[in-house]
C-alpha positions, 0 to 999 in steps of 0.5 A, a space after each residue: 500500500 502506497 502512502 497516499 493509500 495508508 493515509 486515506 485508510 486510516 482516517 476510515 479505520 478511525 471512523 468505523 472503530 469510533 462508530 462501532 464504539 458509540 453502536 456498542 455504547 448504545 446497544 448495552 445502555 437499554 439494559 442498564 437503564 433499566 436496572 438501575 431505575 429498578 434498585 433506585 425504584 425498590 431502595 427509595 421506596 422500600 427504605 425509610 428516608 433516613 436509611 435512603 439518606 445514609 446511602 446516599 451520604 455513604 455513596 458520597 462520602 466515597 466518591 468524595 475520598 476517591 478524588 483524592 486518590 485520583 491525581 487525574 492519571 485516569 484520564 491521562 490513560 485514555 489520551 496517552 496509552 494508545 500514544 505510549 503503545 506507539 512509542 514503546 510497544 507492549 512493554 511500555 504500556 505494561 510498564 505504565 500501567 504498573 507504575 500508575 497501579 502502584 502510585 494507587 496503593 501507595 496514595 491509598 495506604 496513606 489515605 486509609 493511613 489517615 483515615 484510620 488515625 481520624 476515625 473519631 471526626 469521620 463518626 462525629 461528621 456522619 452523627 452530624 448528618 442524622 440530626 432529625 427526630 426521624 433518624 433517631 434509629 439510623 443513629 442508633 445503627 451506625 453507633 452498633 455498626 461503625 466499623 462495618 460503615 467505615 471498612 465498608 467506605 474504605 472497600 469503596 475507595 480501594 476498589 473504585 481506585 483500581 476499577 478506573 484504571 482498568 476501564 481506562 485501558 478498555 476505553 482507550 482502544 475502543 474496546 466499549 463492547 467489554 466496558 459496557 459489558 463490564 458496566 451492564 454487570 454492575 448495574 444489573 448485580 448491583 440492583 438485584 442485590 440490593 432488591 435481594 437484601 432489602 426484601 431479606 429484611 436486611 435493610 440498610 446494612 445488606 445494602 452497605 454489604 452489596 455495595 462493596 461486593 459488587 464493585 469488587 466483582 467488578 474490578 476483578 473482570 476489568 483487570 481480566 479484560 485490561 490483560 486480555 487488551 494487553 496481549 493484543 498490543 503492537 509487540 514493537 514500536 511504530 513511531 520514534 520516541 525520541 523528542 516524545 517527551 511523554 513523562 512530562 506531557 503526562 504529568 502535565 495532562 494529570 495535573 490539569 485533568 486533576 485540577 479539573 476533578 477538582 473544579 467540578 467537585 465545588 458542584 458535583 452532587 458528591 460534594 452538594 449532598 454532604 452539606 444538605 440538612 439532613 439524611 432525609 433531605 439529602 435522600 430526596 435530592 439523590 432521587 431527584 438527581 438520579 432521575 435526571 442523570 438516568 435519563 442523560 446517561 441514557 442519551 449520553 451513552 453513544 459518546 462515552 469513551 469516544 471524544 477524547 480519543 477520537 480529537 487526540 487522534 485527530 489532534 496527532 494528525 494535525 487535521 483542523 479540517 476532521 477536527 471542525 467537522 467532528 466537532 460539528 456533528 458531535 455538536 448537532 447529535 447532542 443538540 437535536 438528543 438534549 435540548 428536547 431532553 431537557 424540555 421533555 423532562 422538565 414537563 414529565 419530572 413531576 408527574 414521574 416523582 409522584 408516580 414513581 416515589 411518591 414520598 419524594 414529590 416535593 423535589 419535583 422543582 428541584 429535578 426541573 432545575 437540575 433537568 434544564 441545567 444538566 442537559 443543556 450543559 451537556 448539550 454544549 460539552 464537546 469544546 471540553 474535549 477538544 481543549 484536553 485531546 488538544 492539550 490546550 490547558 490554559 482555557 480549560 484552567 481558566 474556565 475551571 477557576 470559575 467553577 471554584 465560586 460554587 465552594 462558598 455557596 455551597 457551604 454558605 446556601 446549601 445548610 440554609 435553603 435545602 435542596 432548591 439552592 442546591 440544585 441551583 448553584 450545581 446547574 447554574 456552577 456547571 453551565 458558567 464554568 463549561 460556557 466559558 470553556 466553550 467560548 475560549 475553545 473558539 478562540 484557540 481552535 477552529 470551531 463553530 457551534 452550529 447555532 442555526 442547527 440548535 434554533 431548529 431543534 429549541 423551536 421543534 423542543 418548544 412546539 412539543 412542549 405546547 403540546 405536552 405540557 397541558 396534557 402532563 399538567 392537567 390530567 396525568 398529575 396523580 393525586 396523592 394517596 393512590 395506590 401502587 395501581 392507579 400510580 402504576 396506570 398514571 405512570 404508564 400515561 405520563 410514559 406514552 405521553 412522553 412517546 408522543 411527544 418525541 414524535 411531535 418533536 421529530 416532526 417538528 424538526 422535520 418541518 422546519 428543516 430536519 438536518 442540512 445536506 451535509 449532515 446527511 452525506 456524513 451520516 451516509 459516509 459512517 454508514 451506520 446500520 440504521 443510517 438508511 432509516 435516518 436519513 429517510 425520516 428527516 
């Protein structure tokens, strides 16, 4: 094969792994869907609040100690492994992934270290959280039970540690079949042993048990597939490492990546849940919350994994052509999925709470907040990406700075005005700090967000929700006191209404355009297996 015929292939081969990718992502996503609505359904209407709250507090509190023992070198996997592959050869990824395994326990012996030695303030913050008359019981428990809580914090930690690594190395050469794979048994065991626990009558302490057994599972079939990856890599170098400079890339991409995950903990709910009032309330913004994020990890799946190793390739090309044209379609498919998501879920968030957890129906202003916010921050994304694959990081530092406001507010609103205030400063936090990524992205990088393309889809979003809103409002909103049957009869309306109105939209869309020409040649090009049905629908 000629030069010139390497060159043209390879940005096809770039295209179908990226493709099957997102295929891949969007086959498996149904199933995990569905099962964690199914555990979020059973534990926060089977669990009391406080024994929800507790939960939701212990899942936090991970989640939080888990950032510290990040140092962003996950991240900096998914960028520089294929890199290091190319470079280095097997051996060098090898090499790598043993060095950042042994940085993770070196972290995670100081942290558990530390940990250990302020146990006393660790029990005191958790009783501070378990103030109210009704949680006077879960109290008691975690008194009876303190040290199966914390072993049970620090599993977490060590196993949420180790699990990204490994998945890292999946993603970062398109293996997203045995991600999903590994992600679809996580979310289907998880809940099952959840719902198997609480109908034991084990309550909160069964759940705390499964929710460490799992992801040790799960960590033990991710290292499996990472060797399985390893094995499959390019014995000898393909480029030159003289000149690479890769340690120093790789520290400097860790350090911002880091300093990202920070930033965006100032307004992550990990962070905002620990100062709500109380194991109830923050019981009711967890399913808030995870109503939403469902929803958009749902339409999300088919991007997972994919723009930060597509961009970097594109980025080692030097192809600002591929990278404005990348950016626009990516841009367009979030359009045309989110905006209408944000407007559909706005309308339906209440009717769903009261149908679904009805003893949390008081938080449907707050997943309306936090539907309209996440989505339409998601929506405008994409320039995070680029700006990381294109190892741009004074626009990323500078944008993220501003996300650092939110720390005051939290500790100063979030105690005093609950969950509302909450939902607030994380949507509002999130879409200042991304919007000022996205406007310096556009001047550092060839982009342009189709705005043209974005007014189509608000209009078709508006019209459906003309349609929607009336019907969602005035007679699928269930009364309260109904049993599980009416609720499950409301639900299955506030379900087909929601069908309807996708249908209105896509029309709508239609109607005033559908997608441009060029659109339908690049989705021709891909040729997705659904690319025929598409194109003759819009």
């Amino acid at each position: 094969m000629s030069d010139g015929e390497a060159a043209a292939a390879q940005p096809q081969t770039l295209s179908r792994q990226v493709t099957g990718a997102m295929l891949w992502n969007a086959v498996l996503q149904p199933a995990r869907l569905v099962a964690g609505l199914l555990s979020g359904i059973v534990l926060g209407n089977v669990l009391p609040r406080p024994e929800y709250g507790a939960y939701a507090l212990l899942g936090a509190m991970a989640a939080s100690l888990g950032l510290v023992v990040d140092f962003g070198v996950e991240r900096s996997l998914v960028k520089f492994l294929p890199e290091i592959e190319a470079r280095y050869g097997r051996e060098g990824v090898r090499r790598t992934l043993w060095l950042v395994v042994a940085q993770k326990m070196a972290v995670l012996a100081i942290v558990i270290a530390l940990a250990l030695a302020f146990s006393g303030r660790f029990f005191a913050f958790w009783h501070s959280r378990l103030g109210g008359a009704d949680e006077r019981l879960m109290r008691g428990i975690l008194d009876e039970h303190r040290w199966l809580f914390f072993g049970a914090l620090m599993g977490l930690i060590v196993f949420g540690a180790l699990f990204d690594v490994y998945m890292q190395v999946l993603v970062s050469y398109f293996h997203q079949r045995a991600w999903n794979g590994i992600n679809l048994v996580y979310t289907l065991l998880r809940p099952l042993l959840f719902i198997a626990v609480v109908l034991a009558g084990w309550g909160i302490l069964g759940v705390v048990g499964a929710m460490v057994a799992v992801p040790a599972l799960a960590t033990a079939l991710a290292f499996w597939q990472a060797l399985t990856v390893r094995r499959t890599l390019a014995d000898r170098p393909t480029l030159p490492a003289s000149g690479a400079r890769i340690l120093p890339r790789f520290v400097n991409y860790s350090i911002l990546s880091y300093f990202i995950q920070l930033s965006e903990y100032a307004y992550s709910f990990n962070f905002v849940v620990l100062a709500l009032p109380g194991a109830g309330v923050a019981g009711g913004f967890k399913i808030a919350n995870s109503l939403v994020t469902d929803v958009l990890s749902a339409l999300w799946s088919p991007m997972v994994g994919v723009q930060i190793p597509l961009f970097a390739r594109l980025h080692a090309r030097g192809d600002d052509r591929q990278l404005a044209a990348a950016y626009a379609i990516l841009s367009k498919f979030l359009a045309a999925l989110l905006i209408p998501a944000a407007v559909g879920l706005t309308v339906l968030a209440g009717n769903i709470l009261a149908t679904v957890w009805p003893k949390y129906a008081a938080y449907a202003g707050v997943a309306r907040i936090l539907a309209l916010a996440l989505c339409f921050d998601a929506a405008l994304s994409v320039p995070l990406s680029v700006l990381m694959a294109y190892e741009r990081y004074r626009p990323m530092a500078i944008a993220r700075v501003l996300g650092l406001v939110a720390i005051p507010l939290v500790l100063v609103l979030v105690p005093r005005y609950g969950a509302v205030a909450a939902a607030l400063i994380m949507g509002g936090a999130r879409l200042a700090s991304d919007g000022l990524a996205m406007a310096l992205a556009m001047r550092v990088l060839p982009l342009r967000y189709p705005l043209a393309f974005a007014a189509r889809i608000a209009a078709a979003s508006l019209g459906m929700a003309l349609v929607v809103a009336p019907v969602a409002l005035l007679a699928l909103h269930p009364p309260a006191g109904l049993g599980a049957g009416p609720r499950a009869a409301y639900l299955a309306g506030n379900l087909a209404l929601g069908g309807l109105g996708a249908g209105v939209y896509l029309l709508l869309f239609r109607l005033t355009g559908g997608l441009d020409p060029t659109d339908r040649r690049r989705i021709a090009e891909l040729r997705l297996p659904a690319a025929s049905f598409l194109l003759r629908f819009f």
